[in-house]
Biopython code that builds the backbone (N, CA, C, O; Angstrom):
import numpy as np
from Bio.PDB.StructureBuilder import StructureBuilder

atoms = [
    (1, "UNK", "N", (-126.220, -182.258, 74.136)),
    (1, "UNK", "CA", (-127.299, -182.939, 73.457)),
    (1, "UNK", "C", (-128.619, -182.400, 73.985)),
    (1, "UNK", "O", (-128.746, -182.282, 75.204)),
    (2, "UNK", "N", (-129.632, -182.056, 73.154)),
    (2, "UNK", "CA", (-130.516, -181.681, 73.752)),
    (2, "UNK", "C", (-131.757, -182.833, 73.585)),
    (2, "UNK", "O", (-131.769, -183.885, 72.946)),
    (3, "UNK", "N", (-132.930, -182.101, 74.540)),
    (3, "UNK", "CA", (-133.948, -183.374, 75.093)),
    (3, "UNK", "C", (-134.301, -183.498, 73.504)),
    (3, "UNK", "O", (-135.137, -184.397, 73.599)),
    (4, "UNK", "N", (-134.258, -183.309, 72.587)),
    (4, "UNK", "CA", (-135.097, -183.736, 71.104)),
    (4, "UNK", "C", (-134.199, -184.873, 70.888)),
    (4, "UNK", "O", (-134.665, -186.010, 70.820)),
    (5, "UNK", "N", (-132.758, -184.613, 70.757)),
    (5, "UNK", "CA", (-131.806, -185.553, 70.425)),
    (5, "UNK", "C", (-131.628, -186.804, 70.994)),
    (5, "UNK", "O", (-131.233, -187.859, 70.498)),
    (6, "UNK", "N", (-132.092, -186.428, 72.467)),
    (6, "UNK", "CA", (-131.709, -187.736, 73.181)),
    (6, "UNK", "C", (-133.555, -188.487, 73.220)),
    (6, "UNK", "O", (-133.834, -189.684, 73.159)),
    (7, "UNK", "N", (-134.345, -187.541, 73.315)),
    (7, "UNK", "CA", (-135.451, -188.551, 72.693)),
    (7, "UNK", "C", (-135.590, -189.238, 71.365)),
    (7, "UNK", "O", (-136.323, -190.209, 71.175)),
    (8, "UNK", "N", (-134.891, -188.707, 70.529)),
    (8, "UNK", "CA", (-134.495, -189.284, 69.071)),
    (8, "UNK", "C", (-134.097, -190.618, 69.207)),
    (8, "UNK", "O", (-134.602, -191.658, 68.784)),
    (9, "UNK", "N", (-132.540, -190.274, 70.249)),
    (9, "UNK", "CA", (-131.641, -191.366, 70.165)),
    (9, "UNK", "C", (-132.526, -192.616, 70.523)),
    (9, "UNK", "O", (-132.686, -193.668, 69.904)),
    (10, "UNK", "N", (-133.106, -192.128, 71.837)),
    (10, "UNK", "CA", (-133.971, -193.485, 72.770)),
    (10, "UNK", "C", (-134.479, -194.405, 71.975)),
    (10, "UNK", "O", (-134.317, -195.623, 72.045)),
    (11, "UNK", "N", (-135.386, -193.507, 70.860)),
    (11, "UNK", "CA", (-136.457, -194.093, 70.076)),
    (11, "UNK", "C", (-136.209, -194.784, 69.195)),
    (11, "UNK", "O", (-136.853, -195.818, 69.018)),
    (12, "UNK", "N", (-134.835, -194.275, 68.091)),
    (12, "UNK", "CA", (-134.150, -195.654, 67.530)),
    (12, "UNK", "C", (-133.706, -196.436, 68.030)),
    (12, "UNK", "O", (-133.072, -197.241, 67.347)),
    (13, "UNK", "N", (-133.763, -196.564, 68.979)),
    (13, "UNK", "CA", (-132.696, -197.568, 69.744)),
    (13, "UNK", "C", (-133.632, -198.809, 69.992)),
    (13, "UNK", "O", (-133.296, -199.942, 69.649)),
    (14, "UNK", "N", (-135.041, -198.472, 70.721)),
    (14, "UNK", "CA", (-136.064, -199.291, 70.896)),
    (14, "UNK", "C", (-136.703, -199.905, 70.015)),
    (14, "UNK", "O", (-137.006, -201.098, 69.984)),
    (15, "UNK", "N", (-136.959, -198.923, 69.135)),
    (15, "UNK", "CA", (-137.821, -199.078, 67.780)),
    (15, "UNK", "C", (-137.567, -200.726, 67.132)),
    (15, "UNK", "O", (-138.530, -201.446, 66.871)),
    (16, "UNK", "N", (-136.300, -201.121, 66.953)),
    (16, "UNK", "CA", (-136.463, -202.879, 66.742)),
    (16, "UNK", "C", (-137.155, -203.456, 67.802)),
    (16, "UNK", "O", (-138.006, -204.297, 67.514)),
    (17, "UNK", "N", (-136.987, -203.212, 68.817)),
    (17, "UNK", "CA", (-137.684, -204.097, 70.045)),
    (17, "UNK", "C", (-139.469, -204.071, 70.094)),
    (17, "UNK", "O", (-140.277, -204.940, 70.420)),
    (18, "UNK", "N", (-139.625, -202.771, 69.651)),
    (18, "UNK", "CA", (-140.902, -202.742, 69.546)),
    (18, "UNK", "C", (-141.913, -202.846, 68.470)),
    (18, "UNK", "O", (-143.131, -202.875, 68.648)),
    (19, "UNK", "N", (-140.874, -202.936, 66.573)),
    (19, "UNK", "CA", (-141.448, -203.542, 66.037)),
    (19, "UNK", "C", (-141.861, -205.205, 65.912)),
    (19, "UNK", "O", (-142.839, -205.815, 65.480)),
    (20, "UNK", "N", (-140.341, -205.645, 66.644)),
    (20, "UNK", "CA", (-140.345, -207.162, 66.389)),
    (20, "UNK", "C", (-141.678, -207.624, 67.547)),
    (20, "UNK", "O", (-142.455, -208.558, 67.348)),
    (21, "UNK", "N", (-141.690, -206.720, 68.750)),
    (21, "UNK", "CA", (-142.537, -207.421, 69.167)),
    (21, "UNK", "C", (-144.301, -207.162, 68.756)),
    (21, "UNK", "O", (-145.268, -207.844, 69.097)),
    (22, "UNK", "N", (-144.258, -206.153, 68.067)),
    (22, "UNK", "CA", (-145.548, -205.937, 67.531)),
    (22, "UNK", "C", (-145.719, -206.820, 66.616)),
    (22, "UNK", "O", (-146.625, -207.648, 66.715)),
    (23, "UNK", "N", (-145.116, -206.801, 65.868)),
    (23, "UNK", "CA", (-144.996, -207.940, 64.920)),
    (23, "UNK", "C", (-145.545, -209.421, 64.790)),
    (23, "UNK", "O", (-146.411, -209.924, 64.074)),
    (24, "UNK", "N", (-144.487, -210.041, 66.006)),
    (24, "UNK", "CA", (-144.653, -211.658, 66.476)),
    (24, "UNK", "C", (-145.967, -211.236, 66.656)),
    (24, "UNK", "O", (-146.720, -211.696, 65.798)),
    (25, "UNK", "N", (-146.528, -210.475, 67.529)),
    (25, "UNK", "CA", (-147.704, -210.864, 68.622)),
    (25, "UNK", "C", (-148.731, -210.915, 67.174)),
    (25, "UNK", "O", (-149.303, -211.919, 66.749)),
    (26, "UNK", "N", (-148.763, -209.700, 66.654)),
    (26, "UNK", "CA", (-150.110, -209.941, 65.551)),
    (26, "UNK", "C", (-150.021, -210.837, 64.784)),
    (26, "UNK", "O", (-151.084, -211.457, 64.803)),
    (27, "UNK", "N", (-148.895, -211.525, 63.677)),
    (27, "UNK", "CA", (-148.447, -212.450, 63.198)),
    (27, "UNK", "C", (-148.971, -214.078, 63.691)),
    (27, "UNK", "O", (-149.776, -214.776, 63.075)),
    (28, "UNK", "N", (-148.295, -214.413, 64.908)),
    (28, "UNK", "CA", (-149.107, -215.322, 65.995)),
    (28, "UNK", "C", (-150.354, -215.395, 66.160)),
    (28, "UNK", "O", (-150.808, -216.538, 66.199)),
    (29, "UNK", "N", (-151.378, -214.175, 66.318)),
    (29, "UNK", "CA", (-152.560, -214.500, 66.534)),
    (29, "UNK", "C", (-153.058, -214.573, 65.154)),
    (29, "UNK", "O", (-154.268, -214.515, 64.937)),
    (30, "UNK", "N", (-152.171, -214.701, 64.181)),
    (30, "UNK", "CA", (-153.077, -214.403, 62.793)),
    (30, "UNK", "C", (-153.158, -216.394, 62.481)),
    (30, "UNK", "O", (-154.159, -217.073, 62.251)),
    (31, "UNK", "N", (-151.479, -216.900, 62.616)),
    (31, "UNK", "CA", (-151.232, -218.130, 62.490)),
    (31, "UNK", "C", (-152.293, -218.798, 63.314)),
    (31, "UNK", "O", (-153.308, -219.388, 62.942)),
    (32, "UNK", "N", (-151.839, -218.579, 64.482)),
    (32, "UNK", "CA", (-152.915, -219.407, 65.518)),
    (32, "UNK", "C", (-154.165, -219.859, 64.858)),
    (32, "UNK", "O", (-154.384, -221.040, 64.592)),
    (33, "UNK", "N", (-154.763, -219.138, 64.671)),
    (33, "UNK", "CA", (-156.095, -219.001, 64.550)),
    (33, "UNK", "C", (-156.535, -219.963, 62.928)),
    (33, "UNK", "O", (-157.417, -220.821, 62.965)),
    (34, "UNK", "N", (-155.752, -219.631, 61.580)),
    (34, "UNK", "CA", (-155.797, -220.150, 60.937)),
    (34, "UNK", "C", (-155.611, -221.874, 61.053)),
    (34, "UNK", "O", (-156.271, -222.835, 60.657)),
    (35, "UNK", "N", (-154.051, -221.654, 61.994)),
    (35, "UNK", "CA", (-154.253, -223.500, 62.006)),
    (35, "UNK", "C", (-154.630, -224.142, 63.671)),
    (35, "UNK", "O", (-154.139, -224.982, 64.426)),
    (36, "UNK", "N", (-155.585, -223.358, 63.685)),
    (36, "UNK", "CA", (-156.471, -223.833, 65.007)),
    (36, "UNK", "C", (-155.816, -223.929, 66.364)),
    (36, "UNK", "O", (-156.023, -224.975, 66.981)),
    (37, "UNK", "N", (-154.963, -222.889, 67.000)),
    (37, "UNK", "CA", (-153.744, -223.054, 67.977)),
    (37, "UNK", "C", (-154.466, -222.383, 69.089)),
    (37, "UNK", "O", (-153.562, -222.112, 69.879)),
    (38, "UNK", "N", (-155.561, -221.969, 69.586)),
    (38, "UNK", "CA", (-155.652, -220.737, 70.529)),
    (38, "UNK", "C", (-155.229, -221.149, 72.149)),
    (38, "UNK", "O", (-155.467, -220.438, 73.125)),
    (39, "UNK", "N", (-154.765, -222.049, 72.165)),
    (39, "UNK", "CA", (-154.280, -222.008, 73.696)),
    (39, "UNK", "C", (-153.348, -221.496, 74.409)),
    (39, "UNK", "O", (-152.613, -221.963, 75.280)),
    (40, "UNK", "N", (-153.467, -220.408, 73.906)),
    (40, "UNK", "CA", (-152.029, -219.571, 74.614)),
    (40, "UNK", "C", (-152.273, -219.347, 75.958)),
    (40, "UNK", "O", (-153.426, -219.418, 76.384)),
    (41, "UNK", "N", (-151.191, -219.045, 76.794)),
    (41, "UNK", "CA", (-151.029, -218.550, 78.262)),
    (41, "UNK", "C", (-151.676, -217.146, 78.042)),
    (41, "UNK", "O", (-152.792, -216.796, 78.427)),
    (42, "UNK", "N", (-150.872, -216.499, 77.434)),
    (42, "UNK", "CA", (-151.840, -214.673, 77.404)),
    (42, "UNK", "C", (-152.242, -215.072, 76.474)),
    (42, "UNK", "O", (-151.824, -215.721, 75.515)),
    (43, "UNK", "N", (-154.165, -214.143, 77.164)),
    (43, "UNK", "CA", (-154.682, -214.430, 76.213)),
    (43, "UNK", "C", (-155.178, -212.673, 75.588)),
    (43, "UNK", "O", (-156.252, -212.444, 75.032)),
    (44, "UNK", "N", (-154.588, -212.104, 75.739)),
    (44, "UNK", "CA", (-154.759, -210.603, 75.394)),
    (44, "UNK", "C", (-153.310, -210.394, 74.007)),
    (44, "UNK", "O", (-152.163, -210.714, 74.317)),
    (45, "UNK", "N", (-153.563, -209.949, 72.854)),
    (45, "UNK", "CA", (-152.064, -209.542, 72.213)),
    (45, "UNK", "C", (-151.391, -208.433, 72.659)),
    (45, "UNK", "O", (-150.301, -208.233, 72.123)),
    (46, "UNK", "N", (-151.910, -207.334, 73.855)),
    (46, "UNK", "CA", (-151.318, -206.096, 73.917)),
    (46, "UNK", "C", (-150.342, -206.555, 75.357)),
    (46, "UNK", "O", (-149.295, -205.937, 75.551)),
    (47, "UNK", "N", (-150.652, -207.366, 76.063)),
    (47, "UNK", "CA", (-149.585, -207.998, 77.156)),
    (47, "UNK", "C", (-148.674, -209.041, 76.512)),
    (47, "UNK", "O", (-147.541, -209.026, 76.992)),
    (48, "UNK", "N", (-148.889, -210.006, 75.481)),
    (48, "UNK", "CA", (-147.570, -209.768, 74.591)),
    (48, "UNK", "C", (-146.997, -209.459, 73.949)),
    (48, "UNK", "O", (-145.967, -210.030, 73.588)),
    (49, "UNK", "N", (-147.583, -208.049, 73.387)),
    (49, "UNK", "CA", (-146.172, -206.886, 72.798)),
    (49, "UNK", "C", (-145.759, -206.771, 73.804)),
    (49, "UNK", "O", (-144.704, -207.381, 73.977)),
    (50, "UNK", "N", (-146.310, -205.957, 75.022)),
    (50, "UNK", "CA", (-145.592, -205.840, 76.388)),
    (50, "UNK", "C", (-144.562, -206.520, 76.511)),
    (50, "UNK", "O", (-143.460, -206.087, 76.173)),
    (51, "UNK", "N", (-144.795, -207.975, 77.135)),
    (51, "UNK", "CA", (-144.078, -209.144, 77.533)),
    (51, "UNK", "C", (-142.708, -209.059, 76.303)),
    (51, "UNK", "O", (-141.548, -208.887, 76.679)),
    (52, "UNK", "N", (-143.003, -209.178, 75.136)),
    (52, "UNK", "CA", (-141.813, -209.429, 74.275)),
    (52, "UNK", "C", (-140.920, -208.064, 74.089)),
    (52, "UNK", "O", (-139.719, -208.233, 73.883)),
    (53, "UNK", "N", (-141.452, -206.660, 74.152)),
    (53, "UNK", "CA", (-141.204, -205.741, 74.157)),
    (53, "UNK", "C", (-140.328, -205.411, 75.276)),
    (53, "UNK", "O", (-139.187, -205.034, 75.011)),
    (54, "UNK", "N", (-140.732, -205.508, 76.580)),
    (54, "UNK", "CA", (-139.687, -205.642, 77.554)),
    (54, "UNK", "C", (-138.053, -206.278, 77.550)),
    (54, "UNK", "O", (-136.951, -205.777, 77.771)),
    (55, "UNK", "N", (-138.742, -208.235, 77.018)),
    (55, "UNK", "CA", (-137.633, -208.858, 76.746)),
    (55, "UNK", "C", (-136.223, -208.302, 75.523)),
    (55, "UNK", "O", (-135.012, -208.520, 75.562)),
    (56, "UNK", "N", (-137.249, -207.378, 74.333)),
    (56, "UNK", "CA", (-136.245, -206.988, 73.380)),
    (56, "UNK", "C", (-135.629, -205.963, 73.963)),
    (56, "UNK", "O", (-134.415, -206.120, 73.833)),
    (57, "UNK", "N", (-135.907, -204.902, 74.596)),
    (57, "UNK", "CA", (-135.655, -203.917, 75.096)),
    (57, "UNK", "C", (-134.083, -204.380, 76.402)),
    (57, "UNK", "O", (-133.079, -203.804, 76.820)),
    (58, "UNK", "N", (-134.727, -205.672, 76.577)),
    (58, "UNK", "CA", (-133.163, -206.092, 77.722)),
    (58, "UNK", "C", (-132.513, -206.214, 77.320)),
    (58, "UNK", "O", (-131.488, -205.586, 77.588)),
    (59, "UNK", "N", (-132.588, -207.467, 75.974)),
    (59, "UNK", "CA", (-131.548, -207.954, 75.096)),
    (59, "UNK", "C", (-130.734, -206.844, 74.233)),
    (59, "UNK", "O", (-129.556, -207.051, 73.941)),
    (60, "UNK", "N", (-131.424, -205.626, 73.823)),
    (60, "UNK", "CA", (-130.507, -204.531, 73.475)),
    (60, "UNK", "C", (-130.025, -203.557, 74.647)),
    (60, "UNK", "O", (-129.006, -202.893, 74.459)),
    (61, "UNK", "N", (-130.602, -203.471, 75.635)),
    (61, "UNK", "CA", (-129.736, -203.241, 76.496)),
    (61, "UNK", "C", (-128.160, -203.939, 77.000)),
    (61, "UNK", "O", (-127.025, -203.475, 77.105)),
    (62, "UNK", "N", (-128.625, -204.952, 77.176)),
    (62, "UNK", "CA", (-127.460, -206.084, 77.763)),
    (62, "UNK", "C", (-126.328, -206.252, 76.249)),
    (62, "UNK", "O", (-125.217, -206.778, 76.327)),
    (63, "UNK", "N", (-126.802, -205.793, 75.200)),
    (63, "UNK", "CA", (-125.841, -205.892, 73.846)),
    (63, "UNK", "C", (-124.986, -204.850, 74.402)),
    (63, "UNK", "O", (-123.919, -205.110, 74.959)),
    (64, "UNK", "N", (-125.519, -203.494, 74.231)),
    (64, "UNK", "CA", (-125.284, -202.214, 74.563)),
    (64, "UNK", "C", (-124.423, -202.127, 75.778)),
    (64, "UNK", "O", (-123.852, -201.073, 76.057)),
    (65, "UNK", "N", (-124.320, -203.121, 76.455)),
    (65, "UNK", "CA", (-123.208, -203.206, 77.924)),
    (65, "UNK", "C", (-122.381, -203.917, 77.520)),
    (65, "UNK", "O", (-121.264, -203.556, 77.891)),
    (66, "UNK", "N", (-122.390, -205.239, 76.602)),
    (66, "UNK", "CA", (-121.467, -206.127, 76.800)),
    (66, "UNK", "C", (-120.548, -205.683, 75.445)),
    (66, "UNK", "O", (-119.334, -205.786, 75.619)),
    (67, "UNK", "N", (-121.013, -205.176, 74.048)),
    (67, "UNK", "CA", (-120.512, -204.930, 73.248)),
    (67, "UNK", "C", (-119.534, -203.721, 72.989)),
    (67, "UNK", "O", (-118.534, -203.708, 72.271)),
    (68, "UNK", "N", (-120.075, -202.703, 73.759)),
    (68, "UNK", "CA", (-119.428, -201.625, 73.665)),
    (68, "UNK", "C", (-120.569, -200.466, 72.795)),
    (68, "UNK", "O", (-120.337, -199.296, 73.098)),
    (69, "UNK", "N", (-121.176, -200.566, 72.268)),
    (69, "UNK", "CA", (-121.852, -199.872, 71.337)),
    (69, "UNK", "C", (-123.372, -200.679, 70.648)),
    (69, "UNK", "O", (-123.421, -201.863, 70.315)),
    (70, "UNK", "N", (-124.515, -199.691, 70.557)),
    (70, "UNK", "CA", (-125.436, -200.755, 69.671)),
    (70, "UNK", "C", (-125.487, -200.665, 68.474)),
    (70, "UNK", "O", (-124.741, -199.918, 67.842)),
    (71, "UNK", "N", (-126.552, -201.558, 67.840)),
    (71, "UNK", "CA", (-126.611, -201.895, 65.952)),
    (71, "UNK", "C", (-125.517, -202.936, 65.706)),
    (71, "UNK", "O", (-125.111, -203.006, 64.546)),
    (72, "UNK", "N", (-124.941, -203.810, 66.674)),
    (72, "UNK", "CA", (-123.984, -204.995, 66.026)),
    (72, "UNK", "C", (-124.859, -205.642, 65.907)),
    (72, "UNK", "O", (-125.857, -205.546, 66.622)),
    (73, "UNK", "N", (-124.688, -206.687, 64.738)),
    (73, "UNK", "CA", (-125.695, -207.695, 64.517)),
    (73, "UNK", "C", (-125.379, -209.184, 65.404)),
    (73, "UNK", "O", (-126.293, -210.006, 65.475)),
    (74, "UNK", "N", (-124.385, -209.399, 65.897)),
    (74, "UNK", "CA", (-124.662, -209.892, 67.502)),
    (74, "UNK", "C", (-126.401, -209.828, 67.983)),
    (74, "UNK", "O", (-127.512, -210.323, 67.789)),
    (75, "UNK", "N", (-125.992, -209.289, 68.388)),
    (75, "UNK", "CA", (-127.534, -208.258, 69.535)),
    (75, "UNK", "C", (-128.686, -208.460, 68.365)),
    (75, "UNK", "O", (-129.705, -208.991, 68.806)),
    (76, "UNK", "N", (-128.716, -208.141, 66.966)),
    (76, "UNK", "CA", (-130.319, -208.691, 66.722)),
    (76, "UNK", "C", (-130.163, -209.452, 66.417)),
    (76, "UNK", "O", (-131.336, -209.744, 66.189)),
    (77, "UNK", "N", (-129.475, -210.531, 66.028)),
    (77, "UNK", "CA", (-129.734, -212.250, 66.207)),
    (77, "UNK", "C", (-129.942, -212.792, 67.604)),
    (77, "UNK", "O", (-130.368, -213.946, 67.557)),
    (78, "UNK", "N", (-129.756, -212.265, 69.004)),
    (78, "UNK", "CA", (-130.199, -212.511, 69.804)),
    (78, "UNK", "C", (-131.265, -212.101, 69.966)),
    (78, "UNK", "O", (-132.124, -212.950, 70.202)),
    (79, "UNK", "N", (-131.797, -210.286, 69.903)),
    (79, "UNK", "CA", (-132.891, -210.174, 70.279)),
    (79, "UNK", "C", (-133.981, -210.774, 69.297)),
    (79, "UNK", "O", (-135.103, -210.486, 69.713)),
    (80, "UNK", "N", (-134.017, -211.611, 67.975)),
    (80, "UNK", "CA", (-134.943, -212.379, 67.101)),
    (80, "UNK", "C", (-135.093, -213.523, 68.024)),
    (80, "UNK", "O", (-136.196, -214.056, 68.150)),
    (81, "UNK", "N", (-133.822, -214.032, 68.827)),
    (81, "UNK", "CA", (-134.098, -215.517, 69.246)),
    (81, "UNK", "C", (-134.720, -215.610, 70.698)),
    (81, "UNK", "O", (-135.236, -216.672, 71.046)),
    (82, "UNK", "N", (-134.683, -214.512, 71.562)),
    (82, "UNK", "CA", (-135.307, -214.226, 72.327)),
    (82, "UNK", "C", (-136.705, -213.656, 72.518)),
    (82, "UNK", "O", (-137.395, -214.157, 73.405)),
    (83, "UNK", "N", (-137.278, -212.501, 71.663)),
    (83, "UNK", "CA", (-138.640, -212.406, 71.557)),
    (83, "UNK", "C", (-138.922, -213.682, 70.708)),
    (83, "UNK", "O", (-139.608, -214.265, 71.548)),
    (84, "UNK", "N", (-138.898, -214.266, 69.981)),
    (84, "UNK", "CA", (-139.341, -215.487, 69.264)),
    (84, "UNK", "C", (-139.094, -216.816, 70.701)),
    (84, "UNK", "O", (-139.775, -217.839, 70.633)),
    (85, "UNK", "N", (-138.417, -216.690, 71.510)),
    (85, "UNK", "CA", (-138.699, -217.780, 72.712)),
    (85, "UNK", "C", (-139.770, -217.230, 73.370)),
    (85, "UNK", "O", (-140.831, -217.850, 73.444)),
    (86, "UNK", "N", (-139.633, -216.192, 73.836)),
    (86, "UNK", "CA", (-140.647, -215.614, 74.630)),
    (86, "UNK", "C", (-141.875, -215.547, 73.954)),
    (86, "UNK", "O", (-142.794, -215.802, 74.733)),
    (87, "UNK", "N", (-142.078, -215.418, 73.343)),
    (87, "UNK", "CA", (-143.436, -215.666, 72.049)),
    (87, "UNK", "C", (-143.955, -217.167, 72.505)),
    (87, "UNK", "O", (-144.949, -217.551, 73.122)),
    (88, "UNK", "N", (-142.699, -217.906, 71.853)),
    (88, "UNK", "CA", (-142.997, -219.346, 72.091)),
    (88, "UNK", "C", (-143.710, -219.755, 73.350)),
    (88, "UNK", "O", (-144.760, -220.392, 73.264)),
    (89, "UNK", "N", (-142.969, -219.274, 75.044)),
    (89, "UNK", "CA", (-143.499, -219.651, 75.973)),
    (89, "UNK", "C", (-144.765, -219.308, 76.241)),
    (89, "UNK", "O", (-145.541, -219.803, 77.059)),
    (90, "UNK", "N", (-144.998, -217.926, 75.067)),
    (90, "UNK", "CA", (-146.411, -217.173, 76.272)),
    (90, "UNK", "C", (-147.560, -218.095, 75.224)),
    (90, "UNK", "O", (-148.687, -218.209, 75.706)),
    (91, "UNK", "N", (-147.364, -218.631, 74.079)),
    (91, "UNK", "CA", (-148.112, -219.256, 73.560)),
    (91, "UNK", "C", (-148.287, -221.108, 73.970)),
    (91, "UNK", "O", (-148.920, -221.928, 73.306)),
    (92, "UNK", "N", (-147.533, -221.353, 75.208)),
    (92, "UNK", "CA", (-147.833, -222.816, 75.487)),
    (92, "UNK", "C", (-146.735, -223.746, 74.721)),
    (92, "UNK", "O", (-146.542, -224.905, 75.088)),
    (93, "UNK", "N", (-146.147, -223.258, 73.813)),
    (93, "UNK", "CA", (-145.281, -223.925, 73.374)),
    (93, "UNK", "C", (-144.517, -225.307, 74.078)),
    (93, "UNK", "O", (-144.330, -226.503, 73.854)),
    (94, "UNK", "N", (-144.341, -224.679, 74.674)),
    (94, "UNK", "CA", (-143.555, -225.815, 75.680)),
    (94, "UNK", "C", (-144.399, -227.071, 76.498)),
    (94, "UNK", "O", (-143.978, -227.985, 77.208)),
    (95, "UNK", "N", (-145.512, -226.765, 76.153)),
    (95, "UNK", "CA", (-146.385, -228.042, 76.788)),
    (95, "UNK", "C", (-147.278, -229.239, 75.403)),
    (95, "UNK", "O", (-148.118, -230.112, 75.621)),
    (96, "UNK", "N", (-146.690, -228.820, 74.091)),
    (96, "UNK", "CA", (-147.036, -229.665, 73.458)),
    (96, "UNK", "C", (-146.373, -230.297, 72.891)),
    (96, "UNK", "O", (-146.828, -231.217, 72.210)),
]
sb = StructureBuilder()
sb.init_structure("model")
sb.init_model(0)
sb.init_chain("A")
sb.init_seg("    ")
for serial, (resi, resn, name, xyz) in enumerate(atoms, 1):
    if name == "N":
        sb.init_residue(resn, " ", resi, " ")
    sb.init_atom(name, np.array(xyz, "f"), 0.0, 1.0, " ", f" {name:<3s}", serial, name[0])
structure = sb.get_structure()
């Protein structure tokens, strides 16, 4: 395999983790704001793509160990319910 291929591979592999978390984060600050929410814990959106980006990136990792292989849909119904918690916490969720 050469380095193109296996940078290929990497990049699909992540690429859900890092749209979903681009996603939530801009999405969130779009909601927020409309129905008056801004009390989030981070208050920057590029430390929670980070933050959720990391978390998706585990959750397809940890698929990828426990399953045998990735792309089961196992693994993105977890990684939706996990960046969407982690979303939840970094936005205060849990204190209202």
């Amino acid at each position: 395999m050469t380095v193109f291929l296996l940078a290929n591979h990497l990049l699909n592999f992540i690429a859900p983790a890092a749209l979903l978390a681009l996603l939530l984060a801009l999405l969130s600050r779009l909601f927020s704001g409309f129905f008056k929410l801004n009390s989030s814990l981070v208050k920057t959106w590029w430390v929670q793509v980070a933050i959720n980006f990391v978390v998706g990136v585990g959750v397809l990792v940890a698929g990828l160990v426990q399953l045998g292989r990735d792309g089961k849909m196992l693994t993105y119904v977890v990684l939706v319910l996990a960046v969407a918690a982690s979303q939840w916490w970094q936005l205060g969720g849990w204190k209202r």
